[in-house]
C-alpha positions as CSV (number, residue, x, y, z in Angstrom):
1,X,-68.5,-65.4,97.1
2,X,-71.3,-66.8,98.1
3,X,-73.4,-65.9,94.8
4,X,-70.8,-66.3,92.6
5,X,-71.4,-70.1,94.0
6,X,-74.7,-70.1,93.4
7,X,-74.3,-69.0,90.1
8,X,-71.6,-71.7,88.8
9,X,-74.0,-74.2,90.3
10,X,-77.1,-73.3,88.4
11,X,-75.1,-72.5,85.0
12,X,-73.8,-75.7,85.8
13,X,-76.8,-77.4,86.0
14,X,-78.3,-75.9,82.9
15,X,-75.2,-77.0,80.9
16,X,-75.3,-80.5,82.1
17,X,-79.1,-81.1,81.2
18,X,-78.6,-78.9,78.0
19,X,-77.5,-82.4,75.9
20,X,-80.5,-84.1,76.9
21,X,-82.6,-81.1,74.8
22,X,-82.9,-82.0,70.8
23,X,-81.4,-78.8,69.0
24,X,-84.1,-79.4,66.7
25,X,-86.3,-77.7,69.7
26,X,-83.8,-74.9,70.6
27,X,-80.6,-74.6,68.4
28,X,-78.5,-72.9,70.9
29,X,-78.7,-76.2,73.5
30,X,-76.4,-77.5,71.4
31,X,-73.7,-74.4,71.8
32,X,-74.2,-74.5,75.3
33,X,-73.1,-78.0,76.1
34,X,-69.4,-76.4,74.4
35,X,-69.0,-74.9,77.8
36,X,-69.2,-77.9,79.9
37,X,-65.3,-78.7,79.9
38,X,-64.9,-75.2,81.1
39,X,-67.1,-75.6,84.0
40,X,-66.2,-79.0,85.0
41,X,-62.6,-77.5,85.4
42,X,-64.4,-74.5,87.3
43,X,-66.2,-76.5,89.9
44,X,-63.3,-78.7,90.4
45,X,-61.1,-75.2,90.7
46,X,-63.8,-74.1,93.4
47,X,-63.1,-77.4,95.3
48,X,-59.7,-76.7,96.2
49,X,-60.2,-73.4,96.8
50,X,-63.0,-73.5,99.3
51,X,-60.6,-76.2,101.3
52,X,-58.9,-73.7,102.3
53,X,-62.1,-72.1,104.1
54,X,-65.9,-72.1,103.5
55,X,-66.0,-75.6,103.6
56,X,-69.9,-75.4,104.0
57,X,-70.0,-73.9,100.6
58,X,-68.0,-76.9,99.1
59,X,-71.5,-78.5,98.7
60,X,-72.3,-76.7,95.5
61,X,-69.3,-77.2,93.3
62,X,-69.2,-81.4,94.6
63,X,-72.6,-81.9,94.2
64,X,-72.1,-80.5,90.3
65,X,-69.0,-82.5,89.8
66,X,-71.2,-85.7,91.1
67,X,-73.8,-84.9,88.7
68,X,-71.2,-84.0,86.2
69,X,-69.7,-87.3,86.4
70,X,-71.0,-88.7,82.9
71,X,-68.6,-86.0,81.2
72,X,-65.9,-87.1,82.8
73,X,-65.8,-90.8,81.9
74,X,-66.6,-89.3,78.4
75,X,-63.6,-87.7,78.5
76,X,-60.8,-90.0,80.3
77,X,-60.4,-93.6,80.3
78,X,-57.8,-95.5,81.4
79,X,-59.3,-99.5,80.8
80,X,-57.2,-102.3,80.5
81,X,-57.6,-104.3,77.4
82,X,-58.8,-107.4,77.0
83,X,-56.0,-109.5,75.5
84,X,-57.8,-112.2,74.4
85,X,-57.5,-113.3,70.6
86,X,-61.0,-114.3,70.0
87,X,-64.1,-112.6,68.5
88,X,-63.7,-110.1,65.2
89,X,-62.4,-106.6,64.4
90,X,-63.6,-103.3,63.2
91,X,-61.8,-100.2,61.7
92,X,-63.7,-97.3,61.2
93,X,-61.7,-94.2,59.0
94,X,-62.2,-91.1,57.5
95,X,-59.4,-91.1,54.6
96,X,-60.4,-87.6,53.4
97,X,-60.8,-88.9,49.7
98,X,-57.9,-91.0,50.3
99,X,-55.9,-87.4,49.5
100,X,-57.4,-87.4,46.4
101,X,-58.8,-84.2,44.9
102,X,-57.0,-81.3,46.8
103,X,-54.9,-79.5,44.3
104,X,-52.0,-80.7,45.0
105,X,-52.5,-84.5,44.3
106,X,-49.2,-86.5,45.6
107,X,-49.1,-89.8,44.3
108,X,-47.5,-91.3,46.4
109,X,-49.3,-90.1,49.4
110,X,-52.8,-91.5,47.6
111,X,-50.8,-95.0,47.5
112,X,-49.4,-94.7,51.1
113,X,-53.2,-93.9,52.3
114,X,-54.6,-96.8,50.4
115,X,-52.3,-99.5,51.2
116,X,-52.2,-98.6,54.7
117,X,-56.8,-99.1,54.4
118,X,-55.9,-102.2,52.6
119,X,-53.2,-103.7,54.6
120,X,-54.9,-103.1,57.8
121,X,-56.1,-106.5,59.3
122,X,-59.4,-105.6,60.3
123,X,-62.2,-108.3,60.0
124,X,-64.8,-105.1,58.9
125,X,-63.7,-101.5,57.7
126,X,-66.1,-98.7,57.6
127,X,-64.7,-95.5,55.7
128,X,-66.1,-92.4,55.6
129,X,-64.7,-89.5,53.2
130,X,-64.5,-92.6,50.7
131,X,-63.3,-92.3,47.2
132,X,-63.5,-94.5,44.2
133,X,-62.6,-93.6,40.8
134,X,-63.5,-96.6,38.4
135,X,-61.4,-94.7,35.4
136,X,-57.9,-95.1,36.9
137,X,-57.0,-98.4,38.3
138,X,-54.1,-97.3,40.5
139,X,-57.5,-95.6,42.3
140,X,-59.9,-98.3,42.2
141,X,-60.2,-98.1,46.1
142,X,-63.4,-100.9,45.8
143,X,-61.1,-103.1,43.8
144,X,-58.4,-102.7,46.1
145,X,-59.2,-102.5,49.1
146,X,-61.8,-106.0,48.3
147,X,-57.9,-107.2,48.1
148,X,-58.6,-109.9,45.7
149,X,-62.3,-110.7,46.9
150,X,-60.9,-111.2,50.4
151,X,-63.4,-108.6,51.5
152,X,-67.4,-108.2,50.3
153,X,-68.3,-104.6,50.1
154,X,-71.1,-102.2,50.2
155,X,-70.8,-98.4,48.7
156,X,-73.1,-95.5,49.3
157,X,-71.8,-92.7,46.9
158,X,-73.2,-89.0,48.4
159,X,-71.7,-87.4,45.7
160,X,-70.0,-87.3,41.9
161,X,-70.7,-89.6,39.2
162,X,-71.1,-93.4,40.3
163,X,-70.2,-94.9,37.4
164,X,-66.9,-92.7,37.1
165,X,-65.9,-90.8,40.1
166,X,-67.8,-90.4,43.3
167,X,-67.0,-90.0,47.2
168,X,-69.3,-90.9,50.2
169,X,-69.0,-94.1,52.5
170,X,-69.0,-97.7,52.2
171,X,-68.3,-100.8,54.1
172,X,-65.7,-103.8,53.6
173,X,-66.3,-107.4,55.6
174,X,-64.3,-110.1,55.4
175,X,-67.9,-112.0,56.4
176,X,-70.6,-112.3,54.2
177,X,-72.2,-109.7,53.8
178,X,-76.1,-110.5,53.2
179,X,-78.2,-107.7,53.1
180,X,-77.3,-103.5,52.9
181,X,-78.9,-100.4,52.7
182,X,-78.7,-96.4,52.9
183,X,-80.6,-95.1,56.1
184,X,-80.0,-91.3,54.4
185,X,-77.7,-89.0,52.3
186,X,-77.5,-85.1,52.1
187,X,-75.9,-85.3,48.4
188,X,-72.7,-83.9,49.0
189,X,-70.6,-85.2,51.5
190,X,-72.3,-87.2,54.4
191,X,-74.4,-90.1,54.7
192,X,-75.1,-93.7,56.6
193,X,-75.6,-96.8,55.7
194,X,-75.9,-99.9,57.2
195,X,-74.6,-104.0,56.2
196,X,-76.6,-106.8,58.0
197,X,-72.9,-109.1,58.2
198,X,-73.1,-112.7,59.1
199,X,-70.4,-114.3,61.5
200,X,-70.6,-117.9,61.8
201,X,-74.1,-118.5,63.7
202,X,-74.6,-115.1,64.1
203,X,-75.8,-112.2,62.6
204,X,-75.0,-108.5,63.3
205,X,-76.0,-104.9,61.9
206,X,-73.2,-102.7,60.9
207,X,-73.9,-99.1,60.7
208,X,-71.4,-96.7,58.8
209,X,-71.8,-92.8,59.2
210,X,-71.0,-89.3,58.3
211,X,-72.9,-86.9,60.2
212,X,-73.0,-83.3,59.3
213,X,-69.6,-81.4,59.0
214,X,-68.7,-78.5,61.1
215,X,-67.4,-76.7,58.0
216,X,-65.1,-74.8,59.2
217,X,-61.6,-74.6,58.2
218,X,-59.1,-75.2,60.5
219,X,-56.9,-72.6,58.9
220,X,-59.3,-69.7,60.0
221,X,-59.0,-71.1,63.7
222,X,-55.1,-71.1,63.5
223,X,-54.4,-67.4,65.4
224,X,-55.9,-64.6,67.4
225,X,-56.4,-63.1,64.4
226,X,-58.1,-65.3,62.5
227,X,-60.6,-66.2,65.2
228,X,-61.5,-62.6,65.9
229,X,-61.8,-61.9,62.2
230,X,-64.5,-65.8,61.7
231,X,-66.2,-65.6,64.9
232,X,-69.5,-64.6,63.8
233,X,-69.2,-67.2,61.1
234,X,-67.9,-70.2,62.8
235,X,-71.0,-69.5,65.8
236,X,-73.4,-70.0,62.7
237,X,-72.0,-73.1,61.1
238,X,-71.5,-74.8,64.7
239,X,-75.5,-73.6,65.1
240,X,-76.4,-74.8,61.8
241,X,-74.1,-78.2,61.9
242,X,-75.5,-79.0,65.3
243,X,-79.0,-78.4,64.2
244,X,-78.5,-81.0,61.4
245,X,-76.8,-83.8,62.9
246,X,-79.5,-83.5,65.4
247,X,-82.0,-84.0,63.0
248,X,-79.4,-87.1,61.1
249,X,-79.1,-88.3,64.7
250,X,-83.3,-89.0,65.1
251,X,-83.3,-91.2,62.1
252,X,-80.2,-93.1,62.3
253,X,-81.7,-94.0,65.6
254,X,-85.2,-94.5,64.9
255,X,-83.3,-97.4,62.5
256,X,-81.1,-98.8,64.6
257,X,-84.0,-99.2,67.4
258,X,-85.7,-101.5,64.6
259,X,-82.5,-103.4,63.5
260,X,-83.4,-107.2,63.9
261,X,-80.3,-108.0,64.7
262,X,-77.4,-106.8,67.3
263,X,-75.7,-103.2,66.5
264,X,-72.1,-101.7,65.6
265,X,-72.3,-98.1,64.6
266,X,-69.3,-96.6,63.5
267,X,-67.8,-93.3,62.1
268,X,-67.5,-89.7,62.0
269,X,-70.1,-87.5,63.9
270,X,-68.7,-84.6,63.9
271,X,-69.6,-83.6,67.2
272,X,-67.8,-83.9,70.7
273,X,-68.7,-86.1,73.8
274,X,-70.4,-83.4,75.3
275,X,-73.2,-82.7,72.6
276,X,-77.1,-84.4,72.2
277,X,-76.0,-86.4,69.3
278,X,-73.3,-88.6,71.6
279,X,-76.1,-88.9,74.1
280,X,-78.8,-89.9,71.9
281,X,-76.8,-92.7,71.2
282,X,-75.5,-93.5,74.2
283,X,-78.9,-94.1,75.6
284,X,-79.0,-97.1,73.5
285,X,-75.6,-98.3,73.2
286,X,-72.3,-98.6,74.8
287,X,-69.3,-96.9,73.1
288,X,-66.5,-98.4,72.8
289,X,-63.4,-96.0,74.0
290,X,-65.8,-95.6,77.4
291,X,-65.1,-99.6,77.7
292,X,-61.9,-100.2,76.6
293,X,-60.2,-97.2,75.6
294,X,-57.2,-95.6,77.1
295,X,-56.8,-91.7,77.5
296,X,-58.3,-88.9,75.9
297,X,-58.9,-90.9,72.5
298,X,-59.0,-87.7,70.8
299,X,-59.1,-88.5,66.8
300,X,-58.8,-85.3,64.8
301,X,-55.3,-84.7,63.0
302,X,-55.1,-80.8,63.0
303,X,-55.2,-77.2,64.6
304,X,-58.4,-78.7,67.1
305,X,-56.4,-81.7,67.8
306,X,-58.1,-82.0,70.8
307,X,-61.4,-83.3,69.8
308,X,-62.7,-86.8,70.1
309,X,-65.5,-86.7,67.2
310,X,-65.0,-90.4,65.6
311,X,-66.8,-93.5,67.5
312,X,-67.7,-97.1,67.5
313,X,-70.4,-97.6,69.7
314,X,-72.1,-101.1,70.1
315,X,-75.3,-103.0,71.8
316,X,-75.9,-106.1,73.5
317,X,-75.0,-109.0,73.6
318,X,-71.8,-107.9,71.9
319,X,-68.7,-107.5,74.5
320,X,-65.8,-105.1,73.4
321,X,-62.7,-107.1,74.3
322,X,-60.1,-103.6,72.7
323,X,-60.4,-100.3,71.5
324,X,-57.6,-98.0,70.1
325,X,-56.9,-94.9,67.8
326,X,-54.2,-95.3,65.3
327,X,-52.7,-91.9,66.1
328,X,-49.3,-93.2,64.5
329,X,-51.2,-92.9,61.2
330,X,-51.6,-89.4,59.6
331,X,-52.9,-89.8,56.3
332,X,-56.2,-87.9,57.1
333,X,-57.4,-85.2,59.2
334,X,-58.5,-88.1,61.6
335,X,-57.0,-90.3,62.8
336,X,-58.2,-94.2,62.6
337,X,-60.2,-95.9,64.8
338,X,-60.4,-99.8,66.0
339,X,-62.0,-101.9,68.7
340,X,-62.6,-105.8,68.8
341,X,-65.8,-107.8,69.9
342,X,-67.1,-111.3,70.9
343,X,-70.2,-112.7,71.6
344,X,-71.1,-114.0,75.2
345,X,-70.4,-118.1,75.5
């Protein structure tokens, strides 16, 4: 028993530290920090059980859960939000092409998806997964979703033909929007870019990403069989997408540590709380469902439903006053996110 102990302990340990080591280094960190719900749940297992009689051994599994205690407030949150209606709002959104481009186009669905983007009150909207189509108006999504110029914009296409059709991100503001820029692209589907947005006297820098897919389907994941069959596969994508957003991560934060101005970076990163890439930025800013969110916040809308992998985080001196995910709204394969800030008085 008493090895067994030691064991968790130290595999615990190695598993806590592993998101602190760059997959860019050693690829396979970035797999082991998947196990870290799994032995969060075991030490707190070994807790109960060792009430009951070695107490002297409890040490271990506590001790782990203590320095395991960042995971935890990663995971659960149960803030009360600030109620307050001043300051500005942000919506951040992968509309998966706005359900465009699937083979089996529904119409109405495509109209349902972008009215709901457009009607949505937010003060800023950053959409990943973004399509526009300048050849069909009913598809416009710059035209519309600028809702009769309420809304400046800024577009980073990743992919298709810019004048015609083309997907990638982009940015609406309701505030001026005075300066923009792409911080990188991989040509196909991801990207970031950033809108320097002015808000009365102030000034702050909003960052829109897409970080590396997973690609893997969710179908393959959806029995037994289909898991046996893809393991070997879906080990090498998770390698190979954890190696990239690793790499995505270093310079989207190598330019947000030289933004003039304060931060809000938004989107879909594709990886979970427990993972380098959610570190990395954490060391530099707050996130926003840690603050002010409520439960497991969890943002994807299929088979893995139980993966948080959209954020908002934020710097100083900005305050987040709410945070919620639109879970009522299943256009995409994620769900919508929102928080609210304020400066200080």
């Amino acid at each position: 028993m008493r090895l067994i102990i030691g064991i968790i302990f130290f595999v615990s340990l190695l598993l806590f530290f592993s998101v602190y080591v760059s997959p860019e280094n050693w690829g396979y960190t970035g797999l082991f920090s998947l196990l870290i719900p799994v032995f969060l749940l075991l030490n707190l297992f070994l807790v109960f059980l060792l009430l009951f009689g070695r107490l002297r051994l409890m040490v271990f599994p506590l001790l782990a859960l203590l320095i395991g205690w960042k995971f935890l407030s990663v995971t659960f949150q149960w803030n009360t939000p600030d109620r307050t209606t001043e300051g500005f709002s942000i919506l951040s959104y992968n509309a998966m092409l706005f359900n465009n481009n699937w083979g089996h186009t529904n119409e109405e669905l495509i109209l349902n998806s972008v009215q709901w983007a457009r009607d949505n009150p937010a003060d800023i909207k950053c959409f990943q997964e973004f399509y526009q189509d300048y050849t069909t108006p009913s598809k416009n999504a710059l035209k519309i979703l600028s809702n009769e110029g309420t809304y400046e914009h800024a577009f980073l296409p990743v992919d298709g033909n810019p004048k015609k059709k083309s997907f990638g991100i982009a940015i609406f503001s309701k505030f001026p929007i005075i300066n923009s820029g792409k911080v990188f692209d991989n040509r196909r589907n991801n990207g970031a870019m950033f809108a320097d947005i002015k808000i009365d006297k102030d000034t702050i820098r909003v960052y829109n990403t897409h970080l590396e897919s997973m690609n893997i389907r969710a179908a393959d994941l959806d029995n037994l069989r289909g898991i046996k069959n893809q393991y070997r596969s879906t080990i090498k994508k998770l390698k190979h997408g954890i190696h990239l957003r690793a790499a995505q991560a270093r310079i989207l934060k190598e330019h947000i540590e030289n933004s003039p101005h304060p931060v809000i970076l938004a989107g879909d990163f594709n990886d979970i709380p427990y993972s380098y890439t959610y570190f990395s930025f954490k060391k530099l800013l707050k996130n926003a469902f840690e603050e002010m969110g409520r439960g497991f916040g969890f943002t994807y809308n299929k088979v893995l439903f139980f993966l948080r992998i959209d954020n908002i985080f934020f710097s100083a001196p900005l305050q987040v006053l709410q945070f919620r995910t639109h879970r009522e709204v299943d256009y995409s394969d994620h769900y919508p996110i929102s928080a609210s800030f304020a400066f200080p008085n």
